[in-house]
Backbone bond lengths (Angstrom), bond angles and torsions (degrees), N, CA, C in turn:
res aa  C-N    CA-C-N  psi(-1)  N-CA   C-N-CA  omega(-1)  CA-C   N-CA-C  phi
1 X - - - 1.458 - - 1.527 108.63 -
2 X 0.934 135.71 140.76 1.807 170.10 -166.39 1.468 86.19 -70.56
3 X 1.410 125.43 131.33 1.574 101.87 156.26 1.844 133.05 -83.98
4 X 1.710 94.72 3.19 1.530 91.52 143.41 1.340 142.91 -107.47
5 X 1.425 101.55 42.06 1.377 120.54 153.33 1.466 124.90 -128.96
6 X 1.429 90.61 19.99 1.976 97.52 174.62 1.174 111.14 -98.86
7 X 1.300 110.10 117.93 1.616 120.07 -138.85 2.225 85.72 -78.23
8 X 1.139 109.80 -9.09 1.665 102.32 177.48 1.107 108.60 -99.60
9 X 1.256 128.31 4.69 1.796 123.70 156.77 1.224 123.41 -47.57
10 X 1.758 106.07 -48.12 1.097 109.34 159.67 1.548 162.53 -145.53
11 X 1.438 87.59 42.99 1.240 131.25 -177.97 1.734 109.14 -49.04
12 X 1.933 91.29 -88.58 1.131 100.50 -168.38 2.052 125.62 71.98
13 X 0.898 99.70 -10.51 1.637 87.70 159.31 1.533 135.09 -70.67
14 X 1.351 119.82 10.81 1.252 122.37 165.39 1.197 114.55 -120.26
15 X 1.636 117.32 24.42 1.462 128.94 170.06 1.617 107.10 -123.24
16 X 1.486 100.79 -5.72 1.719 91.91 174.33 1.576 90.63 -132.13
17 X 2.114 123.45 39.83 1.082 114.31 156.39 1.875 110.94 -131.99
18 X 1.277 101.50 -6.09 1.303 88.17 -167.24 1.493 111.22 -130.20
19 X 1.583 136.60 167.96 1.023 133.09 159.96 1.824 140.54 -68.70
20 X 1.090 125.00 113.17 1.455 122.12 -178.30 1.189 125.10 -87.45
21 X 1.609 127.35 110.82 0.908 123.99 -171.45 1.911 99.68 -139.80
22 X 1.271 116.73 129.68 1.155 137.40 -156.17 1.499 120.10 -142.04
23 X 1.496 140.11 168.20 1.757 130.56 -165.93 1.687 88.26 -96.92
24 X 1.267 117.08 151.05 1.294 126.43 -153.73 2.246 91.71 -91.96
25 X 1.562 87.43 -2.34 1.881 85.98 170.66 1.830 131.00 -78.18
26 X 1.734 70.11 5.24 1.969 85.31 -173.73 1.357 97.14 -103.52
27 X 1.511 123.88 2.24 1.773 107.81 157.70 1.476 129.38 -64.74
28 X 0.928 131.54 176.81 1.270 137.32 -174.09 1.391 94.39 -78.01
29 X 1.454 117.60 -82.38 1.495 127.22 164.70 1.684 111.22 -20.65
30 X 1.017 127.57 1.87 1.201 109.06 178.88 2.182 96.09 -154.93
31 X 0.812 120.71 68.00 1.651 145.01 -143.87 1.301 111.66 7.24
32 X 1.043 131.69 30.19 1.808 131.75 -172.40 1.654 101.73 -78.45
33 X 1.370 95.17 -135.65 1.608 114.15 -172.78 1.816 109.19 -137.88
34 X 1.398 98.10 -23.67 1.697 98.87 -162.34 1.333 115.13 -98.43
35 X 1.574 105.41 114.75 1.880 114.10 -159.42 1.465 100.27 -51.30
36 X 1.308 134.28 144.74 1.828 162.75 -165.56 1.620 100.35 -70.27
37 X 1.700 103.51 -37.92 1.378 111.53 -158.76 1.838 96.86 -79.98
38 X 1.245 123.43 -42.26 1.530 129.67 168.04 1.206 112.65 -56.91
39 X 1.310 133.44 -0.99 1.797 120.71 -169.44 1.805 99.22 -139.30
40 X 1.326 109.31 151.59 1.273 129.22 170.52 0.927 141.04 -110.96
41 X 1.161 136.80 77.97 1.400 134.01 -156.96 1.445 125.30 -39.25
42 X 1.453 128.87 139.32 1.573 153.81 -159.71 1.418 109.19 -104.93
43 X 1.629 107.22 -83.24 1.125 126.02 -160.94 1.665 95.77 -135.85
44 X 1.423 105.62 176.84 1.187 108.19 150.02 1.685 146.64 -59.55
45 X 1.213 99.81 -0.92 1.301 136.27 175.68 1.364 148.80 -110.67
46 X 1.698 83.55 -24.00 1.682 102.59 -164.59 1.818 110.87 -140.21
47 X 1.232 106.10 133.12 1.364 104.94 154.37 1.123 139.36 -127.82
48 X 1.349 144.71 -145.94 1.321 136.03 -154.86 1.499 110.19 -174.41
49 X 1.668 116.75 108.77 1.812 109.96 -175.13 1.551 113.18 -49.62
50 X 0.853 90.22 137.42 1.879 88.84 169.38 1.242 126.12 -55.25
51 X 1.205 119.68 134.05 1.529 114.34 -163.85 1.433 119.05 106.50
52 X 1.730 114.18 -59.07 0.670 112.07 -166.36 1.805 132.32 -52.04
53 X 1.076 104.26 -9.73 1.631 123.71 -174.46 1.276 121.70 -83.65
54 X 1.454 121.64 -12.55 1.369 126.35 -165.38 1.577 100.84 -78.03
55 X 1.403 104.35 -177.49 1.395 118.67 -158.84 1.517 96.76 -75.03
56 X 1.620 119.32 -42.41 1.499 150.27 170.88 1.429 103.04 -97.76
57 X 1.494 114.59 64.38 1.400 105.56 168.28 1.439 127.90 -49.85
58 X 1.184 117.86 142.37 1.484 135.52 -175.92 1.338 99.67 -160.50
59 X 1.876 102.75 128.29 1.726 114.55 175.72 1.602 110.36 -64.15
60 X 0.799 131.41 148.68 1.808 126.04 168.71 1.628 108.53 -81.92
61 X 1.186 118.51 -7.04 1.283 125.30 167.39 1.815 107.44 -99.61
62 X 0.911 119.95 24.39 1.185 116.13 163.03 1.593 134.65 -111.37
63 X 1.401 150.42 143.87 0.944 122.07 -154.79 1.170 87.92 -161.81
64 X 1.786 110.01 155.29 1.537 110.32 176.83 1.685 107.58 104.58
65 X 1.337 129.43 176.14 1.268 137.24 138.28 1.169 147.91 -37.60
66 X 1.692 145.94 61.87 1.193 120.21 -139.84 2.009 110.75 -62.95
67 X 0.913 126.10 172.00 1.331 133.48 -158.42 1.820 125.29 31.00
68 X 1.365 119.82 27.39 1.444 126.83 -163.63 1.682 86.84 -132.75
69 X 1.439 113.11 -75.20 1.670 123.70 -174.54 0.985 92.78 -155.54
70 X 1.426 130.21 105.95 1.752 122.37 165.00 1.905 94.97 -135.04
71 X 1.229 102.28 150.50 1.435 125.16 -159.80 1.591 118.49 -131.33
72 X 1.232 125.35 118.52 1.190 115.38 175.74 1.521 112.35 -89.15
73 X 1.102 115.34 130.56 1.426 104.17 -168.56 1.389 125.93 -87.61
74 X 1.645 93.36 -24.61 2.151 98.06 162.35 1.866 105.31 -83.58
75 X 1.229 121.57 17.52 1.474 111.68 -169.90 1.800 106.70 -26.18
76 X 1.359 109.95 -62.16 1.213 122.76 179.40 2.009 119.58 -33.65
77 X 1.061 89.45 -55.38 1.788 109.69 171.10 1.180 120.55 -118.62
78 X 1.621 119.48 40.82 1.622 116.46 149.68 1.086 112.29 -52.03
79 X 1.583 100.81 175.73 1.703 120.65 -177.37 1.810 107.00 -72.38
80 X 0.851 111.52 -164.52 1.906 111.58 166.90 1.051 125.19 -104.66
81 X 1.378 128.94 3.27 1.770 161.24 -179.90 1.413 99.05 -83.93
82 X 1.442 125.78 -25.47 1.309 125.28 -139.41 1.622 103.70 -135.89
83 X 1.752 115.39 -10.92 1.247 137.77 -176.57 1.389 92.99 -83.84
84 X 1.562 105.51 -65.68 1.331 141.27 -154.01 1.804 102.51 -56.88
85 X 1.098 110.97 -36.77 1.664 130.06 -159.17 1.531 106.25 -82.24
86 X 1.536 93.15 116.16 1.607 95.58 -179.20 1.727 118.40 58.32
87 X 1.095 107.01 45.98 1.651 101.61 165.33 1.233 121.63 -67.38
88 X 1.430 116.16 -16.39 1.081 112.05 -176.55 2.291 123.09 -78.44
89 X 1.972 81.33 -21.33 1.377 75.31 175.30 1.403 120.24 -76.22
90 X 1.842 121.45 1.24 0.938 109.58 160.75 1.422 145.76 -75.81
91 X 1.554 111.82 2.78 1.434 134.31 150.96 1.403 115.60 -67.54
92 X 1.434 122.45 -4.06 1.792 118.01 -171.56 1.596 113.75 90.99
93 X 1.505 111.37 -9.74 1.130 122.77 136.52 1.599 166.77 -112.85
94 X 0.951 153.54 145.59 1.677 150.70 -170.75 1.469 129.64 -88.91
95 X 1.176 98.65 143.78 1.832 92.41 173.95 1.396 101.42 -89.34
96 X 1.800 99.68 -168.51 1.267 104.95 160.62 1.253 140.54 -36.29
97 X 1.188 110.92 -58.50 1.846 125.24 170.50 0.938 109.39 -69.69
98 X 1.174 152.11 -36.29 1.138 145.76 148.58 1.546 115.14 -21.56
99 X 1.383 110.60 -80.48 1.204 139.24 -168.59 1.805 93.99 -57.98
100 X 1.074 146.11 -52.85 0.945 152.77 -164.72 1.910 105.62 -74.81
101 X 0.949 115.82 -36.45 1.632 139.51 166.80 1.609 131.25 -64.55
102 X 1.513 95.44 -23.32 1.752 121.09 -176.63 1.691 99.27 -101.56
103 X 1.405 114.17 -36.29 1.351 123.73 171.83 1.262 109.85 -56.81
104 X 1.492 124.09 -56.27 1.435 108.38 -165.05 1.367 125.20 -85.25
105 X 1.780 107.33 20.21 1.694 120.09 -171.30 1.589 81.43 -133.78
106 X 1.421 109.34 33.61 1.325 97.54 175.64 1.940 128.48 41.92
107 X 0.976 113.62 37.45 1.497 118.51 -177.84 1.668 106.29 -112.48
108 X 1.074 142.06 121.39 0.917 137.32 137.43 1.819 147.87 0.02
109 X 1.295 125.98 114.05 1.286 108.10 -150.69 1.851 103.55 -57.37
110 X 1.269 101.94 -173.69 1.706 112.16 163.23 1.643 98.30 -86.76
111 X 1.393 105.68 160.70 1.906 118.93 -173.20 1.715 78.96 -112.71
């Protein structure tokens, strides 16, 4: 599939629905990929994208419209929460969370 036809290019409703929490070895500061300034520290172990915590979660790496044009802007160096999530809508279809995530931005599931 094209990645302008991966219907999560530009979606984004499971970045302004859910929480990110990831091993704090995927920062940059610590040799990963995922910039220090996007994440919040948890535990000694763990962090969390920015944003993601609010009452109305929204990633701080996200940008755009979710279901119109919305863009992650580290796509390249997300966390592994965020790799991992919904692979399936990269076939043109969604899982559960997915599907449950497109609902509450009012979008329609994936077929």
């Amino acid at each position: 599939m094209r990645e302008a036809d991966n219907p999560c290019v530009r979606c984004g409703a499971c970045c302004a629905s859910f929480r990110v929490d990831f091993a704090r070895e995927e920062l940059m500061s610590a040799g990963g990929c995922v910039p220090d300034g996007l994440a919040v520290p948890l535990t000694e172990h763990l962090c969390r994208m920015r944003g993601t915590d609010h009452a109305q979660p929204r990633c701080a790496a996200l940008s755009g419209q979710v279901g119109v044009d919305a863009r992650c802007g580290i796509y390249e160096w997300r966390p592994g929460p965020c790799r991992e999530f919904g692979m399936l809508a990269t076939l043109g279809r969604g899982d559960d969370a997915c599907s449950r995530a497109r609902q509450r931005h009012g979008l329609p599931p994936l077929d």
